[in-house]
MARNU-639027 format. One record per residue (C-alpha): residue in one letter; residue number from 1; x, y, z. Coordinates in steps of 0.25 Angstrom, whole numbers, always signed. Example, Ala and Ser with C-alpha at 12.3 -4.5 7.8 and 13.67 -1.06 7.14 Angstrom:
% MARNU-639027
NODE,A,1,+49,-18,+31
NODE,S,2,+55,-4,+29
***
This chain:
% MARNU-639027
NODE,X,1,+3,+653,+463
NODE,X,2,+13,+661,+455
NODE,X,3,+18,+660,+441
NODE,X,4,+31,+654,+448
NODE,X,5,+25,+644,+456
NODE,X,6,+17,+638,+445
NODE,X,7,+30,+638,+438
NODE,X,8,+36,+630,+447
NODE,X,9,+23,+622,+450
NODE,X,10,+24,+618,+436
NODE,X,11,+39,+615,+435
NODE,X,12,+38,+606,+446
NODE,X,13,+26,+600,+440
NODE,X,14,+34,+597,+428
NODE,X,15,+45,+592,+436
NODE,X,16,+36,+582,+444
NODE,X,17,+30,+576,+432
NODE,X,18,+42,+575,+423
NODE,X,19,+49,+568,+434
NODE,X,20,+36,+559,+437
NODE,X,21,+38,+555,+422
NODE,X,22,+53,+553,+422
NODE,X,23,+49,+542,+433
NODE,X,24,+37,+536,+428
NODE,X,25,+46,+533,+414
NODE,X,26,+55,+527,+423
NODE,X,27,+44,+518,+430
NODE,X,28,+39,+514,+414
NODE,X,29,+54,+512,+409
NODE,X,30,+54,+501,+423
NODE,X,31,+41,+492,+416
NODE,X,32,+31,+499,+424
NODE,X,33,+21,+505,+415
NODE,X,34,+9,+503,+424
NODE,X,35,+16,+510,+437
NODE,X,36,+22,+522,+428
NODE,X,37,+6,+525,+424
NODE,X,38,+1,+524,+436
NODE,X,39,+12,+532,+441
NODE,X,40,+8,+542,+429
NODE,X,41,-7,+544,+431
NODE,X,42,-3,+547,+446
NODE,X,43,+6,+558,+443
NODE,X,44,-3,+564,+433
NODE,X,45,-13,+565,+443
NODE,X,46,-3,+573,+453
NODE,X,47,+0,+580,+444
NODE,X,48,-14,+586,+437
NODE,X,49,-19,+585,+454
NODE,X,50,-9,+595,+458
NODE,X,51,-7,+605,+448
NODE,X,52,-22,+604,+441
NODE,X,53,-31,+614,+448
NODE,X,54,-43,+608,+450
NODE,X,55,-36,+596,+457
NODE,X,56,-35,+601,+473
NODE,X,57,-44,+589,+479
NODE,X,58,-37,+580,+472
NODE,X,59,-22,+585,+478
NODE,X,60,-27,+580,+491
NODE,X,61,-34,+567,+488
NODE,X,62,-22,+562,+477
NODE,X,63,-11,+558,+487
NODE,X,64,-22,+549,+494
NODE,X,65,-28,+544,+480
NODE,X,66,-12,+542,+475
NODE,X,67,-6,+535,+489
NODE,X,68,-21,+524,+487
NODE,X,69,-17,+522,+473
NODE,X,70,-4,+518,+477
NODE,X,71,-6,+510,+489
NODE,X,72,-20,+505,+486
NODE,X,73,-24,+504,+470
NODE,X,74,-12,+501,+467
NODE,X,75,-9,+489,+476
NODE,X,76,-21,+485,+474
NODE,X,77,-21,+484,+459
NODE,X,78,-8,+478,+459
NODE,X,79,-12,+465,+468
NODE,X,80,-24,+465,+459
NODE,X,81,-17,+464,+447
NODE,X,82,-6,+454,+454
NODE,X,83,-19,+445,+457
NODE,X,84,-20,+442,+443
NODE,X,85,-7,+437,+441
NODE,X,86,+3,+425,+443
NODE,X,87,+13,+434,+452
NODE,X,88,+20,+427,+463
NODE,X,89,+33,+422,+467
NODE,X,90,+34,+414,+455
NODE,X,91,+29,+425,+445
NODE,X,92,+36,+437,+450
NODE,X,93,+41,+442,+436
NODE,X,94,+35,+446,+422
NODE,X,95,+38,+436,+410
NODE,X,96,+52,+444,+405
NODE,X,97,+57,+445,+419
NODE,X,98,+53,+430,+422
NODE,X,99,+61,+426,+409
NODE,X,100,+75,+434,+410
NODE,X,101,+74,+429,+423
NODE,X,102,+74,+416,+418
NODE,X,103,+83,+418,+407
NODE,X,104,+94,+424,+416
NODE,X,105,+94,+412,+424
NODE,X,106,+110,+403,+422
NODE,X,107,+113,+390,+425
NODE,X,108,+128,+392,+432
NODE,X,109,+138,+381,+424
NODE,X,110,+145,+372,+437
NODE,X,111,+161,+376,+438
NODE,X,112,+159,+389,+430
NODE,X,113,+161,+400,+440
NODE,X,114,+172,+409,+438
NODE,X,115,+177,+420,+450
NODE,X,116,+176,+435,+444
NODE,X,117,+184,+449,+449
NODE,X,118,+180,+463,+448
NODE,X,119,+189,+472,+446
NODE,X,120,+186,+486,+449
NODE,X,121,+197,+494,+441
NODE,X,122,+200,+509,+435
NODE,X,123,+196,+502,+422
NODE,X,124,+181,+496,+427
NODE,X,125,+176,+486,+433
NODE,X,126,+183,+472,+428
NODE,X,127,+178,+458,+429
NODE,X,128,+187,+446,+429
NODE,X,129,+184,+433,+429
NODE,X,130,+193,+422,+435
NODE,X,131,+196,+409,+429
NODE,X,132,+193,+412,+414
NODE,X,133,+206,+418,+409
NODE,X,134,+197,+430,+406
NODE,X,135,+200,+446,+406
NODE,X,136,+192,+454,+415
NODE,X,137,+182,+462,+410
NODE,X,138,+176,+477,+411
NODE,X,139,+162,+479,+418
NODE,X,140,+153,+490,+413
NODE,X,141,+142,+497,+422
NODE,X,142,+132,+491,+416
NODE,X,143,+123,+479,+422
NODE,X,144,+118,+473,+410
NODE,X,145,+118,+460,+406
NODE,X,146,+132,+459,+396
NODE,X,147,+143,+449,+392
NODE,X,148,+156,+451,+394
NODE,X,149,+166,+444,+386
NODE,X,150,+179,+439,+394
NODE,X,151,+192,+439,+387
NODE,X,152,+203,+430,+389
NODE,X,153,+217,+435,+397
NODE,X,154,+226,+443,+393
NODE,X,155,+219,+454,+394
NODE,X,156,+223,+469,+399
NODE,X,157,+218,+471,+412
NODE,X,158,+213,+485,+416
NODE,X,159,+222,+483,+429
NODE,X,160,+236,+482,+430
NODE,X,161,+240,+469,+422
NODE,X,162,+240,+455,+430
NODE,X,163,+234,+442,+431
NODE,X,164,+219,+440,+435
NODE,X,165,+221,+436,+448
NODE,X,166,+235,+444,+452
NODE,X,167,+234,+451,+465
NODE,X,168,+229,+464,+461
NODE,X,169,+218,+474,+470
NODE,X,170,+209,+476,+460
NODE,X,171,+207,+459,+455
NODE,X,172,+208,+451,+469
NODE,X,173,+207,+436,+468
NODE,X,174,+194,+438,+478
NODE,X,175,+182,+445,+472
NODE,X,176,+180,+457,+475
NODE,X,177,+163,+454,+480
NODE,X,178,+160,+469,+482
NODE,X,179,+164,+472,+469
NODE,X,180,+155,+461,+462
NODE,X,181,+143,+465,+473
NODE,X,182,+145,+479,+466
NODE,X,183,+145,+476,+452
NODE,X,184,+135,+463,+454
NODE,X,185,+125,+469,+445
NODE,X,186,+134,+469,+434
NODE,X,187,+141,+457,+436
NODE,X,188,+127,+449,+435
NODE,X,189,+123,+454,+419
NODE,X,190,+139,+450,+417
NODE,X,191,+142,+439,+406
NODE,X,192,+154,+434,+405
NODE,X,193,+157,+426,+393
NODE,X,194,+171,+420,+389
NODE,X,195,+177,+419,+375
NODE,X,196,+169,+407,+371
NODE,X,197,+167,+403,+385
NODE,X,198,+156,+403,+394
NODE,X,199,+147,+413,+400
NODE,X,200,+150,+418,+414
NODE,X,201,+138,+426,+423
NODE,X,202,+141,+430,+437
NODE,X,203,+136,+418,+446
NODE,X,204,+140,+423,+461
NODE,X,205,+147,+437,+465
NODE,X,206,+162,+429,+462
NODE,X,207,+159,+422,+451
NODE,X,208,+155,+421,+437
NODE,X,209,+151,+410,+432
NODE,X,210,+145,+402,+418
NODE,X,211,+128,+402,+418
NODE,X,212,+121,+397,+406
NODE,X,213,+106,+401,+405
NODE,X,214,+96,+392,+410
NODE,X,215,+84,+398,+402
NODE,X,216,+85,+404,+387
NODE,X,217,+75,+413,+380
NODE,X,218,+66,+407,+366
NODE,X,219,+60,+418,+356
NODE,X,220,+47,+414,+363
NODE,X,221,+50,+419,+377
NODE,X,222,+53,+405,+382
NODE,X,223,+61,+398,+390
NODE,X,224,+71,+387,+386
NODE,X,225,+79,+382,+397
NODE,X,226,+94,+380,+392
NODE,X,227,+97,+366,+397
NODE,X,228,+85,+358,+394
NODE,X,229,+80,+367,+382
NODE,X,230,+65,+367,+389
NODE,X,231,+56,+379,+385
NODE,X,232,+49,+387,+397
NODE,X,233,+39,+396,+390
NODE,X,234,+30,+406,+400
NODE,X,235,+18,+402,+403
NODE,X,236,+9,+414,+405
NODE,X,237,-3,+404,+411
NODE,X,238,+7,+402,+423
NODE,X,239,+19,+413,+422
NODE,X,240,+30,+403,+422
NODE,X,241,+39,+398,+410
NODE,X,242,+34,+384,+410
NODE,X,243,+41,+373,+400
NODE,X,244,+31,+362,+392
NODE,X,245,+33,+352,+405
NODE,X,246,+27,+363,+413
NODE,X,247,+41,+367,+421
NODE,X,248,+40,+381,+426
NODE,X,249,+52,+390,+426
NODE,X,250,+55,+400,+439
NODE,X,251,+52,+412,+441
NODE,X,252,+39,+414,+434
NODE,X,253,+31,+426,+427
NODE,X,254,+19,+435,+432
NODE,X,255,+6,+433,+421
NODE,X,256,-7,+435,+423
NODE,X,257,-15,+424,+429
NODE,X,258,-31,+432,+428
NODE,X,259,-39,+429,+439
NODE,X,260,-31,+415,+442
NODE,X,261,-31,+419,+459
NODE,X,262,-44,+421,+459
NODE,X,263,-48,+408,+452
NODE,X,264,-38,+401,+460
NODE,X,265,-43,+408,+473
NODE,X,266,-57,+403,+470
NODE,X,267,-56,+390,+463
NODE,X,268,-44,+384,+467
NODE,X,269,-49,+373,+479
NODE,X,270,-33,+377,+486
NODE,X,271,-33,+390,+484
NODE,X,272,-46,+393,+487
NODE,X,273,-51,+385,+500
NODE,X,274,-38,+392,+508
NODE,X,275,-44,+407,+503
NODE,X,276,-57,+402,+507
NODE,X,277,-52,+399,+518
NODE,X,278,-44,+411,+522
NODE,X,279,-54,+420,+517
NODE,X,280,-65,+415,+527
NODE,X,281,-56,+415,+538
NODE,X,282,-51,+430,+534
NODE,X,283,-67,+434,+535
NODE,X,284,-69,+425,+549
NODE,X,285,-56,+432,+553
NODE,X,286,-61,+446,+551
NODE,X,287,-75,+444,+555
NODE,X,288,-72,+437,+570
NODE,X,289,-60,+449,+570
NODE,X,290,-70,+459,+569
NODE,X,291,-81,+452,+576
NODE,X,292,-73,+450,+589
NODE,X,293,-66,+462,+590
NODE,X,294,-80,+470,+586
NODE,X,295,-86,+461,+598
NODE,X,296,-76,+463,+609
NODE,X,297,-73,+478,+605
NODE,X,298,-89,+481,+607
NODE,X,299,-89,+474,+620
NODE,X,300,-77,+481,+626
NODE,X,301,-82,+494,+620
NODE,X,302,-96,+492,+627
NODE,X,303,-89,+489,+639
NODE,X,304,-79,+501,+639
NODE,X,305,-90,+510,+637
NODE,X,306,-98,+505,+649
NODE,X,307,-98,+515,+660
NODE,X,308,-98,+507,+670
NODE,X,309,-85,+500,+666
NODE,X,310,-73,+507,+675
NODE,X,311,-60,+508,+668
NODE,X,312,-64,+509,+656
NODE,X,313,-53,+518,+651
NODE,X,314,-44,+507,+655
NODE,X,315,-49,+498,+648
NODE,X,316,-50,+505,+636
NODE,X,317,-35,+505,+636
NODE,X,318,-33,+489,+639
NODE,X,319,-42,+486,+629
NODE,X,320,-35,+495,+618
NODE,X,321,-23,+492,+620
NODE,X,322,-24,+479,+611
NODE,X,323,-24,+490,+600
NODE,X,324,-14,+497,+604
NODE,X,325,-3,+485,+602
NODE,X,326,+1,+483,+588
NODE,X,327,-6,+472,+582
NODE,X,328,+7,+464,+578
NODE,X,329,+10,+465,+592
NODE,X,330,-2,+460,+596
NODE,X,331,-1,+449,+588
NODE,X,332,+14,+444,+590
NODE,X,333,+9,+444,+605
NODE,X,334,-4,+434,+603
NODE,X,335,+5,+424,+593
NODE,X,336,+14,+422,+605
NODE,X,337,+1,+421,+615
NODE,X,338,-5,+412,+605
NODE,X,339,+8,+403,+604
NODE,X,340,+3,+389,+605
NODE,X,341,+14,+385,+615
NODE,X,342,+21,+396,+622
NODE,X,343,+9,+406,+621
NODE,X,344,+1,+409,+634
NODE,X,345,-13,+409,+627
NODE,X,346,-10,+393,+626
NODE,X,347,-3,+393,+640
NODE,X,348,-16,+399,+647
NODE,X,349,-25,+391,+636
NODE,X,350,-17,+380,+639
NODE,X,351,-18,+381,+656
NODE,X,352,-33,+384,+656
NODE,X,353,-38,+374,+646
NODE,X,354,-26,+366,+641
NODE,X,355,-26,+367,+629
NODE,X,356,-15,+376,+618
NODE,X,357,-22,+380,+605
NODE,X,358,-13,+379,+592
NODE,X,359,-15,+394,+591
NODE,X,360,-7,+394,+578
NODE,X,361,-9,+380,+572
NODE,X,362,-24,+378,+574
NODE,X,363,-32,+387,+563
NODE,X,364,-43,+388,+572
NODE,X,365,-36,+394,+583
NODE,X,366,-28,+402,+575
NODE,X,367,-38,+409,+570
NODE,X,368,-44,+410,+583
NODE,X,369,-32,+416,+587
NODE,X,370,-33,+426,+577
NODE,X,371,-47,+430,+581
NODE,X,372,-42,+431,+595
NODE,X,373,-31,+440,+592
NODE,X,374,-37,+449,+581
NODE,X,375,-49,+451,+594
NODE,X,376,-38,+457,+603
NODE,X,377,-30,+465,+590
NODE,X,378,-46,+471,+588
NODE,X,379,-54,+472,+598
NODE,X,380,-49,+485,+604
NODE,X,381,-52,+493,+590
NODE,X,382,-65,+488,+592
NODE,X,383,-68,+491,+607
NODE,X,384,-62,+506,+603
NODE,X,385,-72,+508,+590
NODE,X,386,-84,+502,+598
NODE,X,387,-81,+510,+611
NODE,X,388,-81,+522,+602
NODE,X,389,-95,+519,+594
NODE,X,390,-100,+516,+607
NODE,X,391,-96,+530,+612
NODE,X,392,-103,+533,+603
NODE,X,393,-118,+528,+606
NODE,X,394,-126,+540,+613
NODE,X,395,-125,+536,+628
NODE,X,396,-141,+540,+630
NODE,X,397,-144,+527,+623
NODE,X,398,-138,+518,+635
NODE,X,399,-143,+526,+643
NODE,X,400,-158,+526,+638
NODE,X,401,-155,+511,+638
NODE,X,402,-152,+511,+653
NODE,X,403,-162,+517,+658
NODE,X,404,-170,+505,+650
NODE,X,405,-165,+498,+657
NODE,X,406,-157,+490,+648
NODE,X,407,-142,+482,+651
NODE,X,408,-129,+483,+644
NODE,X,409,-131,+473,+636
NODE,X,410,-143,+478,+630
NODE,X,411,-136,+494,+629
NODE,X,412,-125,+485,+619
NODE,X,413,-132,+478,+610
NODE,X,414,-146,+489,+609
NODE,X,415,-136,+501,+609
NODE,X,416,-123,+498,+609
NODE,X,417,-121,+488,+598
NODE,X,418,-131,+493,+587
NODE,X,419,-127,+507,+588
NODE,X,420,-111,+504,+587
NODE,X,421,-114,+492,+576
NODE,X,422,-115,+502,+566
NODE,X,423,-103,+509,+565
NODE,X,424,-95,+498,+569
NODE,X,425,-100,+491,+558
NODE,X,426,-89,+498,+548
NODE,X,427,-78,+496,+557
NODE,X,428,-81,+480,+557
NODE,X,429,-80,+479,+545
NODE,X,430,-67,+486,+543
NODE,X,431,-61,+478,+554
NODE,X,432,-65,+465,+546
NODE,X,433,-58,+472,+534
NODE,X,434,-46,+474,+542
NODE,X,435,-46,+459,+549
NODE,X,436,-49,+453,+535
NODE,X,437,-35,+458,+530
NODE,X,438,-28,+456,+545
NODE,X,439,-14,+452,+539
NODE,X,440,-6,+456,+553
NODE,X,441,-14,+447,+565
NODE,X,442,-13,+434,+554
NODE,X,443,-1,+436,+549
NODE,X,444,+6,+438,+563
NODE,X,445,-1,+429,+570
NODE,X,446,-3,+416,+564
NODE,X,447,+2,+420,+547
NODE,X,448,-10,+413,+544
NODE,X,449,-8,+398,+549
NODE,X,450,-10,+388,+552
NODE,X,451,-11,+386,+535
NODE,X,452,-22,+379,+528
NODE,X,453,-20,+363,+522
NODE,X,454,-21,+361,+508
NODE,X,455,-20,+374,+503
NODE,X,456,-13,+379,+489
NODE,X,457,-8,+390,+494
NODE,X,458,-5,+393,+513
NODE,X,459,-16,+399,+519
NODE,X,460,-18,+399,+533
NODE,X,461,-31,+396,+541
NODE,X,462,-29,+409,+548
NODE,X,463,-24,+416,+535
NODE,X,464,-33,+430,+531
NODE,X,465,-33,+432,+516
NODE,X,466,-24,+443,+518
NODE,X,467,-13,+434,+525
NODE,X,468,-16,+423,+514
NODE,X,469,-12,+433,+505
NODE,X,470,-2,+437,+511
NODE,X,471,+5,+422,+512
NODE,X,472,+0,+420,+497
NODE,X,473,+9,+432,+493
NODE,X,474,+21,+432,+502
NODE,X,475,+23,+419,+510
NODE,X,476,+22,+404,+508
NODE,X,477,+13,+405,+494
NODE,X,478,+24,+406,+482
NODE,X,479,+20,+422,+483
NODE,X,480,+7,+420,+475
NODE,X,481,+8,+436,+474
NODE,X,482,-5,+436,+462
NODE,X,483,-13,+426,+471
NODE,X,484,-10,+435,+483
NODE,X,485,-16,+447,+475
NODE,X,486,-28,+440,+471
NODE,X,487,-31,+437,+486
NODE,X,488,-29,+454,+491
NODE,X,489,-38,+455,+479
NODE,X,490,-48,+448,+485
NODE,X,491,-45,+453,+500
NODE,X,492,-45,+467,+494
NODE,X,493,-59,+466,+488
NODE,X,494,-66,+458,+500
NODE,X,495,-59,+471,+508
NODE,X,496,-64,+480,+498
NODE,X,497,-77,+474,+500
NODE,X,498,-78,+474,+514
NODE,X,499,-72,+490,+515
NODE,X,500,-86,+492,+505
NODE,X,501,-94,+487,+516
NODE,X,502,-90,+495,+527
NODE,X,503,-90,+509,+518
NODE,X,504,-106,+504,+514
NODE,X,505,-107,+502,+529
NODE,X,506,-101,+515,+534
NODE,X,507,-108,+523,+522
NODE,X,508,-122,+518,+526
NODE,X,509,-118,+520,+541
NODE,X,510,-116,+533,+537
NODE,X,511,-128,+536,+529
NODE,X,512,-136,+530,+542
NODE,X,513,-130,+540,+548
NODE,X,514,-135,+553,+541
NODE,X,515,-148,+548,+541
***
């Protein structure tokens, strides 16, 4: 590289750093000191990784290791730390923002409201307000919270002098909404305070009207509610201001709450006989999904692979097709099959034998309309992977085998089976890792009903823990978002665990292998 090139190199280095820093001091100036250091240690190592010399394995490998910080350790660390903490629909915000939330909440006086103008002029922007015998007053750009004193009329106008509500363009006796839309910002952190009158705050997009506070703020960082005079101190042991009678003030702070989930999780009879109960139906759920499609796959792969068998191309294509479809497709299709009325499941279950299962409201047949469907969603990847391993086996063995004299059934489980067991093995188990965490079929199918009695919080007898996560954290359970993270914790390490398994397997598959 010449002298010029590594001038220029370097300048834009410089550049690309200085601009880095500009932005990482705006992310710390924004109460995010965590993000803007984590934010720093990445660039640094950009930086060193593509101008250091001794750093060209590492130029190739950073963009993977970066792109699985951010969508892998990250998240992860997060729900972790989530798990560990009150957060949910009730606890959104930190202690400050929970209490000016609170302290900017108004009680609106009955009868008070008062119609306002603005008034976009040469002079500025004026606000008059009607009814009060007041003087408009000038609007500065600023949206901060500030009181503006109102003087009594006469007052110079910065229009052309005339009553308040003469017929004029720029003062209509209707208001002007666009123009308050425009300037709503401002008009919210407006004050309006009479000589020895009341206080007027903007209350709808015509009107202003008087709002005492509900709340004011003690040297202790309580509470004391302004018409009763009760003090609401917070309460770090449950994140909500809590007054001596034990009333509880909306919305709610985020604390720490330790290992409280997982206690709960464990300990508490109505939160944990519904996990249990999930959780064993997560691992029957994967283990019959991967048991029945494993099973027919193999028996369609022997089948296709028989000589014999004319047609075989044809119906190789038949029996892929199932994974060709879209999987939400599929599944949309078989909730209307499975329709306890109108389906044609029940119509031919119903001429045959006369009976109409409740598909949807019955948990044992749900579930085994889960099985069912999950085995036609499956069973083709299995057919292809064991048509392919049985490819595979060296074709003098059946042959030694026939001239033994020996039967089909005795070629598929002495040569067939055990030699295709093996490998397969790894690939079992991370369809059971997949069908442990099969949001899409439970979730489109049946949403995890019918739910379970008696339970503190809804879980479904066909939930998985991934759905009753899912439900804990987003639909009918207050949006428990801390309990929810303390449940993909637990998810994430029995997947872990079962990912550890299959590498052990493979690695000693392979080491059987070389030997």
């Amino acid at each position: 590289m010449t002298a010029t090139g590594r001038r220029l190199r370097a300048a834009l280095t410089a550049a690309a750093a200085l601009l880095g820093l500009f932005g990482l001091q705006a992310l710390y100036a924004q109460g995010q000191p965590l993000l803007a250091a984590a934010l720093l240690g990445a660039g640094a190592l950009v930086l060193w990784a593509y101008t250091a010399g001794r750093s060209a394995a590492l130029r190739f490998l950073l963009p993977g290791l970066l792109a699985a910080g951010v969508f892998v350790v990250l998240p992860l660390v997060f729900t972790v730390g989530m798990g560990f903490t009150n957060y949910s629909a009730r606890n959104l915000l930190p202690l400050d923002e929970a209490r000016a939330l609170l302290l900017a909440e108004h009680r609106q006086a009955e009868g008070s409201e008062r119609a306002f103008h603005l008034h976009d002029t040469a002079a500025g922007l004026w606000l008059e307000l009607e009814r009060e015998g007041a003087a408009p007053v000038p609007l500065d750009d600023a949206a901060t919270p500030r009181v503006l004193p109102l003087q009594p009329l006469p007052s110079p106008l910065p229009w052309p002098a005339a009553p308040p509500n003469a017929d004029r363009a720029d003062a209509p006796d209707a208001p002007n909404l666009r123009l308050h839309v425009r300037h709503l910002a401002r008009l919210r952190t407006l004050t309006l305070r009479l000589p020895q009158g009341p206080a007027y705050r903007l209350a709808t997009l015509r009107e202003f009207a008087v709002q005492t506070p509900l709340f004011t703020a003690d040297a202790d960082g309580s509470l004391r509610e302004a018409t009763t005079g009760r003090v609401f101190r917070p309460d770090a042991s449950t994140g909500f201001f809590t007054s001596a009678s034990g009333d509880r003030l909306q919305p709610g702070f985020r604390v720490s709450v330790g290992w409280q989930h997982y206690t709960r999780l464990f300990t508490d009879a109505r939160l944990s006989a519904p996990f249990a109960a999930v959780f064993g139906w997560t691992v029957l759920f994967a283990a019959g999904s991967v048991a029945l499609t494993a099973a027919l796959g193999l028996v369609l792969a022997a089948l296709l692979n028989w000589q014999s068998l004319e047609g075989r191309s044809v119906y190789r294509l038949v029996l892929f097709l199932p994974y060709a479809v879209p999987a939400f497709i599929s599944i949309l299709v078989f909730k209307g099959l499975f329709n306890q009325n109108l389906g044609e499941i029940n119509l031919v279950l119903h001429g045959l034998f006369g009976v109409k299962p409740a598909w949807f409201s019955d948990p044992t047949y749900a579930r085994l309309m889960l099985l069912l469907v999950n085995l036609w969603l499956g069973f083709p990847y299995m057919t292809v992977l064991c048509s392919g391993l049985i490819q595979s086996i060296p074709a003098d063995l059946y042959e030694a085998s026939a001239e033994a004299g020996a039967g089909p059934w005795v070629n598929f489980s002495q040569i067939t089976l055990p030699l295709i067991l093996k490998p397969l093995t790894p690939l079992l188990i991370a369809s059971f890792a997949f069908n442990f965490n099969n949001f899409v079929l439970i979730s489109l199918l049946t949403g995890g009903r019918p739910d379970q009695l008696d339970a503190a919080l809804p879980a479904g007898t066909t939930d998985l823990l991934v759905t009753y996560t899912w439900r804990i954290a987003f639909q009918d359970s207050g949006q428990q978002f801390g309990l929810a993270a303390a449940v993909s914790t637990l998810i994430f390490v029995l997947v872990a665990g079962i990912t550890l398994v299959q590498m052990r397997l493979t690695r000693q598959q392979a080491q059987e292998g070389r030997r």
